[in-house]
N, C-alpha and C positions, 0 to 999 in steps of 0.2 A: 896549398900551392896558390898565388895570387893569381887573377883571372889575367889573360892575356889582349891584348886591345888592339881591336880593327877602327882604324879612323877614316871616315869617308868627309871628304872635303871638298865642297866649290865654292863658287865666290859669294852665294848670298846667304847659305843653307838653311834656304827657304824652300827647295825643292828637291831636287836630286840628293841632296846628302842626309836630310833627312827622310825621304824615302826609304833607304838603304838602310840607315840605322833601326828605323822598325821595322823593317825586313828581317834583318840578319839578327837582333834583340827577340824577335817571336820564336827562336828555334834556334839559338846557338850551337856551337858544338863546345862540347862542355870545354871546362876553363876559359873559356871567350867570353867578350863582350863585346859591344860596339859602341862608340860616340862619331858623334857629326859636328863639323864648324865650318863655317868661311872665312873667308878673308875680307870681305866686307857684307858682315852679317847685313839683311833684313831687319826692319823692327817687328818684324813678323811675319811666320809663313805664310807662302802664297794661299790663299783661301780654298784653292784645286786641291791644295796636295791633302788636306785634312780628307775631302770628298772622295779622292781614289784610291787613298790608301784604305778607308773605310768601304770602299766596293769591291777590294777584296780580305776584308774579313781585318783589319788591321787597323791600329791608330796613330796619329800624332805621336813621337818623343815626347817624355814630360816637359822639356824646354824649351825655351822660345829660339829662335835663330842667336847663335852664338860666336863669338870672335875666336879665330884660330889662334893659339897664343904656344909660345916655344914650349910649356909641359906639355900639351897634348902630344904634341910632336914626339915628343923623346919619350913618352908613355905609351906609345905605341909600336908595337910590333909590326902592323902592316897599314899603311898607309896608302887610300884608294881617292886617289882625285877623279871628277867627272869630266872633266873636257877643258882645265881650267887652269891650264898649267903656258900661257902666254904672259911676255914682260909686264903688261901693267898688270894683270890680275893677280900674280905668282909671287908670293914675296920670296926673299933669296932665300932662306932659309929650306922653302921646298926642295930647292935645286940644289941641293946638298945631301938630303938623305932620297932612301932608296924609294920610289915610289911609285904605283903603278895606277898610268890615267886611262878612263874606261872612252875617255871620248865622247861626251854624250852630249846630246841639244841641249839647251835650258830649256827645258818644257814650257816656262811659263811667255815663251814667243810662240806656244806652238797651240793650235787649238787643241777640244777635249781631245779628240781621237789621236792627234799628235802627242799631247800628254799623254793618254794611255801607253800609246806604243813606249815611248821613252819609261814608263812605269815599268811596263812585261819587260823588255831587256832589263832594268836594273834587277828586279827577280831573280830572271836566269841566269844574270851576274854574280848576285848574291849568291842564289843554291849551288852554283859552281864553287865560289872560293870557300865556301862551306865545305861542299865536299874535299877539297886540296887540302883545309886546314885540319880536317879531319883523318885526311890519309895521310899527312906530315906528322903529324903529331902520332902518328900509330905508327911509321916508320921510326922515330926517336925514341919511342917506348920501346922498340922491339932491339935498338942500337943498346938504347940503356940497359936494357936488362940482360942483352949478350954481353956485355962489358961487366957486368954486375955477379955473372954466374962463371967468371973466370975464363970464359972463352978467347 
């Protein structure tokens, strides 16, 4: 069965969205994966986010900030924007499929302790739709397989 894909998205994913992606890639729930992009990539992450994701136990995505592009979109099953879903940042395309925005600061206006905090909420964001995807997917198991057993 092909993995199924959480895409977390904001405008430079230099911070926030790639936070999220090694977040939710250290501990999947199985058939998942995650990817990250913005809409006007970075030429490279903020030099914070390598430092806080490594203070709690974690790394960089293998790639560098990347451009949002129509497959990722449509490659994905759940699609989590961070705060970034305004006329110029937005391209129309978002506004079209189903998508769920977390609302979050761009850290990299915020000092350390401001970045951390914005880091612990994406966390608790993450272990949240971890656990949802994990109880969804065990509810369609439990569908499929009463359908399967003639019920």
């Amino acid at each position: 069965m092909p993995e199924k894909q959480v895409l977390f998205i904001c405008i430079e994913n230099a911070c926030r969205s790639l936070m999220a992606e090694s977040m939710f890639n250290s501990n999947p729930p199985p058939g998942w994966k995650a990817a990250s992009a913005g809409t006007a990539p970075a030429p490279v992450p903020n030099p914070r986010t390598e430092v806080m994701l490594n203070e709690i136990g974690l790394a960089l995505p293998p790639h560098p900030p990347q451009q949002l592009s129509d497959a990722m979109v449509s490659a994905s099953v759940v699609r989590v924007t961070m705060g970034c879903l305004d006329d110029v940042s937005c391209p129309a395309r978002l506004k079209t499929v189903e998508v769920v925005d977390w609302g979050l600061p761009d850290p990299a206006k915020l000092d350390d302790a401001g970045f951390r905090r914005v880091r612990d909420e994406l966390r608790r964001r993450v272990e949240r739709l971890r656990l949802e995807l994990i109880l969804g997917d065990r509810r369609v198991a439990a569908l499929t397989a009463g359908a399967s057993d003639g019920a």
